[in-house]
N, C-alpha and C positions, 0 to 999 in steps of 0.2 A: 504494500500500500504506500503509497506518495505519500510526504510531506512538507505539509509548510510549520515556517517559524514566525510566531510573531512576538517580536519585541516590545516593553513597555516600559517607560519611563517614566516616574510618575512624578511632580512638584506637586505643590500646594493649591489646588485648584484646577489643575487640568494636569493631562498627561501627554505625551509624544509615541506614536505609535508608528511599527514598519515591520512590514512582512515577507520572507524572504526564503528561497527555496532549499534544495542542496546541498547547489553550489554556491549559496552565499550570495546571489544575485535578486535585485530588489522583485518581487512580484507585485507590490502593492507600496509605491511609493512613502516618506515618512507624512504620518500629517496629525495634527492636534486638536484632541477634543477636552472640554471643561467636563469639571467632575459635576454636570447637573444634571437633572432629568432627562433633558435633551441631548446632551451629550451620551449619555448611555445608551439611549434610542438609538442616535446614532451609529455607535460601537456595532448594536445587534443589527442593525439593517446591514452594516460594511460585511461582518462575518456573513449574513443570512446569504448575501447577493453572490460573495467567495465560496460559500459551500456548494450552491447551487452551481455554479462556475466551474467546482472540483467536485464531482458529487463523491468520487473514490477515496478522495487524500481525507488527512486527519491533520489538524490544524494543531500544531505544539505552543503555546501562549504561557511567559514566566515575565515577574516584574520582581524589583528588588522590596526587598524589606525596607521600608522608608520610617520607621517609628508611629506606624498607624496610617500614613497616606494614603497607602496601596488598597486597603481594604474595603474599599467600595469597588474600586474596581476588580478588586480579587471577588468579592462576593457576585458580582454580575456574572464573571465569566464560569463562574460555580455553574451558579443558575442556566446559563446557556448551554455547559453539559448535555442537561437533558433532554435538547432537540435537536443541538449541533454536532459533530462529530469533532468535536475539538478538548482538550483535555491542558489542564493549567497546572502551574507549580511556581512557588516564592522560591528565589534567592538570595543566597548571600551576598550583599554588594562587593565583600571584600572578593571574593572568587574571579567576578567578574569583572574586577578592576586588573585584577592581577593576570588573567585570561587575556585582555585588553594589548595590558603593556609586554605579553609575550608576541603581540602580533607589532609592535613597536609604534602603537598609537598613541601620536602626542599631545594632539588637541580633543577637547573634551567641549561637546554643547550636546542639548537634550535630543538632537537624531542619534549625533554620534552614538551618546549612551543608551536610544534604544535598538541601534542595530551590534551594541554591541554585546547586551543582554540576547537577543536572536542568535548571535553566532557562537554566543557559550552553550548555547542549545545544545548543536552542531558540533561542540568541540570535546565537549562531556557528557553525553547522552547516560553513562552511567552513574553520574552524580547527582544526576536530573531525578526529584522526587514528587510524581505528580500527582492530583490531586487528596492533597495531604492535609486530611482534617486539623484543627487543633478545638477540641472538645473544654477545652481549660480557658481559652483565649479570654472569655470574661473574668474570671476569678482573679486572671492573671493581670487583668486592668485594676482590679478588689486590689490585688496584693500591691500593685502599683502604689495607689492611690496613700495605703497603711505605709508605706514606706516613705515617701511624701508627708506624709503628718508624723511620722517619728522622726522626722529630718529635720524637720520646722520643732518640733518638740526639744532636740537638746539642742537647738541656736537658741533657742528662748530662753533653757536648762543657762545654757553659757553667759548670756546677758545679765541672766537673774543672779547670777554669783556674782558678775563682777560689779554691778548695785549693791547686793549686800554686804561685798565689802567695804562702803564706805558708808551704809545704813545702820547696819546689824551684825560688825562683824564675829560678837562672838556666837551666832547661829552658825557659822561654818563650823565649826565643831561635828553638828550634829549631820551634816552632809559630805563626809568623806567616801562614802560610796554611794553618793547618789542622793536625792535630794526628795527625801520622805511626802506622804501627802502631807502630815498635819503641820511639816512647815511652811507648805504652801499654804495652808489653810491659816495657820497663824499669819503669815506674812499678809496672807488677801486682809484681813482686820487691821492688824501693827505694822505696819508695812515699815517703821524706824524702832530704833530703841529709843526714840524722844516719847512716842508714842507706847511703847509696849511697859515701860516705867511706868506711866498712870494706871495699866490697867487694874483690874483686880484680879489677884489671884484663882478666887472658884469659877468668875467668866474665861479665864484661859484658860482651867480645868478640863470647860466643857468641850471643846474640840477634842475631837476623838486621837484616843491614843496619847494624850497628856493625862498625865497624874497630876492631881494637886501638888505633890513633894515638884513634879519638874517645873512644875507652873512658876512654882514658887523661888525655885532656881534660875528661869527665867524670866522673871521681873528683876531678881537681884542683880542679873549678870544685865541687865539693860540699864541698872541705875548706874552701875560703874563701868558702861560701857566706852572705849575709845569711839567712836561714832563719828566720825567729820561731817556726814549730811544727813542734816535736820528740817531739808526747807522742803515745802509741798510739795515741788514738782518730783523730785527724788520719790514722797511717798507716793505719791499718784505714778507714776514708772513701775516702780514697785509692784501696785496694789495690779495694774491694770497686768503687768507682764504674768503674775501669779494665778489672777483670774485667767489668763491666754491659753497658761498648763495646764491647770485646771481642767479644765473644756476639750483642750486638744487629748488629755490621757484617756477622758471620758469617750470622746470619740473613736481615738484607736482601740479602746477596750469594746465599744459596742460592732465596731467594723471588723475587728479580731475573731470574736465569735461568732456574727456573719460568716466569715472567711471559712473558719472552723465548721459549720452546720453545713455549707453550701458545697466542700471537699471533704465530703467523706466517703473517699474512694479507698477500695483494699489496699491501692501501694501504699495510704500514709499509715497502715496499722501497721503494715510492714516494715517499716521505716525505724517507727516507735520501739518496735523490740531492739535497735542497737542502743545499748544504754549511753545516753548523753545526746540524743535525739529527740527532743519534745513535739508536743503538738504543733507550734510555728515551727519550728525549722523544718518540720518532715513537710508540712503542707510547702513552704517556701521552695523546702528541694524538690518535689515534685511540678511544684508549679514549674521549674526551671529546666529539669529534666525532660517535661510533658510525657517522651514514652523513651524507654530503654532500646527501644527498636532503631532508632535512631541512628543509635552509635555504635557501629561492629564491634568495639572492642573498646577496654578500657583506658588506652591509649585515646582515642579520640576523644571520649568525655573528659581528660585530664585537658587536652588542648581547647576543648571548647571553653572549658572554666579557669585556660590559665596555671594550671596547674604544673604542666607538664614539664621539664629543663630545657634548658639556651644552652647549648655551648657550641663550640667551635673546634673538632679538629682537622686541621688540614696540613699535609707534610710535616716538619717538627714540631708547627705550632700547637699552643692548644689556647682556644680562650676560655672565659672565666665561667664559671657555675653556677647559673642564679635560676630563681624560679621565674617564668614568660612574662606572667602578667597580663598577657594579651587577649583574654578571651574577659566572660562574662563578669560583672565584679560584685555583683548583688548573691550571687551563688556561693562567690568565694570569702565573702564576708560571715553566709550561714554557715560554714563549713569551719569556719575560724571561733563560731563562734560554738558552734557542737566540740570542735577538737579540746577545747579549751574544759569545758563538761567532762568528755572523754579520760582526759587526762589526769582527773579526778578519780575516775569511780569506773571505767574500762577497765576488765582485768586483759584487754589486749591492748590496747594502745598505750596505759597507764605504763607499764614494765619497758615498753619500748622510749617512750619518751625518758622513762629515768636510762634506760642504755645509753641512749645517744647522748646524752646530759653528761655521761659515765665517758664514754670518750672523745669527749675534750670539743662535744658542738657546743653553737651558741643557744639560748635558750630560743630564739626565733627560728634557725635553722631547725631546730629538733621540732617543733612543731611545723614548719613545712611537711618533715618528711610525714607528721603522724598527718597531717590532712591531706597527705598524696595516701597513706594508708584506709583510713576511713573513705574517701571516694572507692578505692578500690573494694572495699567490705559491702561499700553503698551498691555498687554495679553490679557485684556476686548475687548480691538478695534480691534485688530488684530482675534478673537476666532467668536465675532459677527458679524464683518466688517464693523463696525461702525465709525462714527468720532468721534474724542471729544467733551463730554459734561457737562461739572459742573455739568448740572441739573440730569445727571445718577447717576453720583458720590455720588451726597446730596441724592438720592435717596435711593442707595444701603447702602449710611452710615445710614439711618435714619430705612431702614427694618432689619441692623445687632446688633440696640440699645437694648438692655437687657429690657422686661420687665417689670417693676418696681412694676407696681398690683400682677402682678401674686406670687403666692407661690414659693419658692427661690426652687431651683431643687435642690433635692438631689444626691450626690458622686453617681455617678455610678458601682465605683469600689465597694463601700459597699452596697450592694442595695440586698448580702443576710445577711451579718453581720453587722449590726450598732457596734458601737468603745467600746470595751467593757475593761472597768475601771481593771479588771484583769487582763490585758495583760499584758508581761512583757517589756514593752519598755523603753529606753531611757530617761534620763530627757527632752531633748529637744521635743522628739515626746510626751512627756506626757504635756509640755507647751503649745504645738500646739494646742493638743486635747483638754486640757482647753479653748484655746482661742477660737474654735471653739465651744462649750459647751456655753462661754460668750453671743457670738455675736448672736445664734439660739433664744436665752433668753434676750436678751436686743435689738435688732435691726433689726432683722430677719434676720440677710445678712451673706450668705454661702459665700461669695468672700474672707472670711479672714481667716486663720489655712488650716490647713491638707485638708481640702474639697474642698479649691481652684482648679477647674485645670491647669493645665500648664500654667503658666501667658503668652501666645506667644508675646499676646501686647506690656507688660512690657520687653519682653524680645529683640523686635526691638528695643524697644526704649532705653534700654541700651545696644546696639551694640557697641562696641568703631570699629570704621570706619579709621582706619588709612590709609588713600590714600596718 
């Protein structure tokens, strides 16, 4: 069956469209429609008039992921599925950028980049994943949205401290991990210590979660307070930014168990069985995940969340060891923030993080490697649907243990030419091969010089992990 490609560009109120065959040659000139009523109209009449034109072929139609733009248009050609013989799929813009500048295109306007979405069709037909539900896509605007209000929650968190300390400083005391309700609740009333001096003690009793004895502690420590501002704009800053928390925690707590009621899908019970995995994080990682099918292996979910190592070797060189960074960063923050749990109360990850600790990593590093572990634990459960288990874990480490009887495998890469002492290399590469030449002869062990392969071990393990 024949194929056309049609590319799609999408901006903020219209798109750029262009349809092209094979060979890469235009069928259907580029041309631009607004994302309205009529504009869509128009989309169906152009495909309705092309189908009937091709009634054999099957029309390939992919637009990039724009942060929400694409998806009227995405949803139209959904719709059009079911009379048209055409079949749609989202892309990643980075693929197609990068697809682009191997054909060595240096100018970029909205044709260029929808024929150049049409020719990644064409270029990776098996990368291509076409019409691909996302069942979560709301919840995943819900989680949006909570994340946005807890973002706006600790700028406000940040504000309110540095008011209080020149209001109320000795209420920081009582905010060192974090900044309780009832002193929010005290601050919306006393929002100074000029103010919280006059009050009376059993009215300050009464907010919850104060005792008369602290009430009482807290009017003393207000009367001999250092305080520099005392003037109303200060309390009214104060009062108003404490009322903002307030409000904003009330709302992420009622949109949380929204969240909670509207996802309750088997993966996140399955989630919850790895201990240090709660209710939000397993919903967050799922939301992020959407389906395990996704990703062949667990290599690629480390690179879509960033996870995965940088380095560099080429001839003697080697560069440096760090974790990517480059993928998802809302992922990799739940991930940071389960490792962190984990490393409590895990009897697997808990014993590895004191290892690495034990040989001389930095405490950020050793948590990279435990949050490259937990992904991996994450993908195990989720790929077999399983829960967690220690006992798989010791399992799968104990059948991935190297050997030790057996004769040390020889470099694959040399396996038609053994290293031959005339070659004109390097002093460095000539040191290697020495020291490989050593160890064959005194120890039997291929893991050390040039025969090594890619240490990837060594290379999580010196991630520098700056979160």
């Amino acid at each position: 069956m024949k194929s056309f490609y049609m590319g799609i560009d999408v901006s903020k109120g219209y798109a750029d469209f262009v349809i092209i065959n094979q060979q890469k040659q235009p069928v259907v000139k580029s041309f631009q429609l607004d994302d309205t009523f009529d504009g869509h109209s128009c989309l169906h009449e152009i495909i309705s008039r092309f189908s009937t034109d091709h009634p054999q072929a099957v029309m390939c139609a992919a637009l990039e992921s724009t942060g929400g733009y694409e998806n009227n248009w995405y949803n139209t050609l959904i719709r059009l599925q079911a009379s048209l013989n055409i079949k749609t799929a989202r892309l990643n813009p980075l693929a197609v950028m990068h697809n682009s500048k191997a054909d060595l295109k240096k100018n970029t306007t909205d044709k260029i980049s929808a024929l150049n979405i049409a020719e990644y069709l064409i270029a990776h037909p098996e990368k291509v994943v076409y019409q691909q539900q996302d069942q979560l896509a709301s919840l995943r605007k819900q989680w949006g949205f909570v994340q946005m209000l807890t973002k706006q929650c600790t700028q406000l968190l940040n504000q309110l401290n540095s008011l209080l300390y020149t209001a109320n400083p000795e209420l920081l005391n009582y905010c060192r991990d974090g900044m309780p309700a009832w002193v929010l609740k005290l601050l919306h009333k006393y929002p100074t210590a000029a103010k919280l001096k006059k009050a009376r003690d059993k009215t300050v009793a009464k907010i919850p979660y104060v005792s008369l004895t602290r009430a009482k502690q807290l009017i003393a420590d207000a009367k001999h307070s250092v305080a520099s501002a005392t003037d109303p704009v200060t309390a009214q800053l104060v009062t108003a930014t404490a009322q903002q928390i307030l409000q904003l925690k009330k709302t992420i707590g009622a949109q949380t168990d929204l969240l909670a009621a509207q996802c309750d899908v088997p993966e996140v019970k399955l989630l919850k069985t790895f201990t240090g995995i709660g209710d939000i994080s397993a919903i967050g990682l799922i939301l992020e995940i959407q389906s395990v099918a996704r990703f062949k292996t667990v290599k690629n979910l480390a690179s879509f969340w960033g996870l995965h190592p940088v380095y560099k070797i080429s001839g003697d060189g080697s560069g440096a060891f760090k974790m990517s960074k480059q993928g998802r960063v809302n992922p990799r923050k739940i991930l940071y923030t389960v490792t962190l749990s984990a490393i409590e109360h895990n009897p697997v990850i808990k014993p590895l993080y004191q290892y690495h600790l034990q040989q001389g990593k930095h405490k950020m590093n050793a948590i990279g490697i435990c949050m490259h572990k937990i992904l991996r634990i994450i993908y195990g459960m989720l790929k077999n649907n399983t829960a967690f288990d220690p006992k798989i874990d010791e399992a799968n480490r104990q059948r991935s243990l190297p050997d030790m009887t057996s004769d040390p495998k020889k470099n694959k890469n040399r396996r038609f030419q053994n290293y031959d002492s005339k070659a004109p290399v390097s002093r460095r590469q000539r040191k290697k091969r020495l020291e490989r030449e050593q160890s064959h002869s005194v120890i039997t062990d291929t893991k050390t010089g040039i025969s090594a392969p890619v240490p990837i071990g060594d290379i999580i393990s010196d991630m520098l992990c700056n979160i």
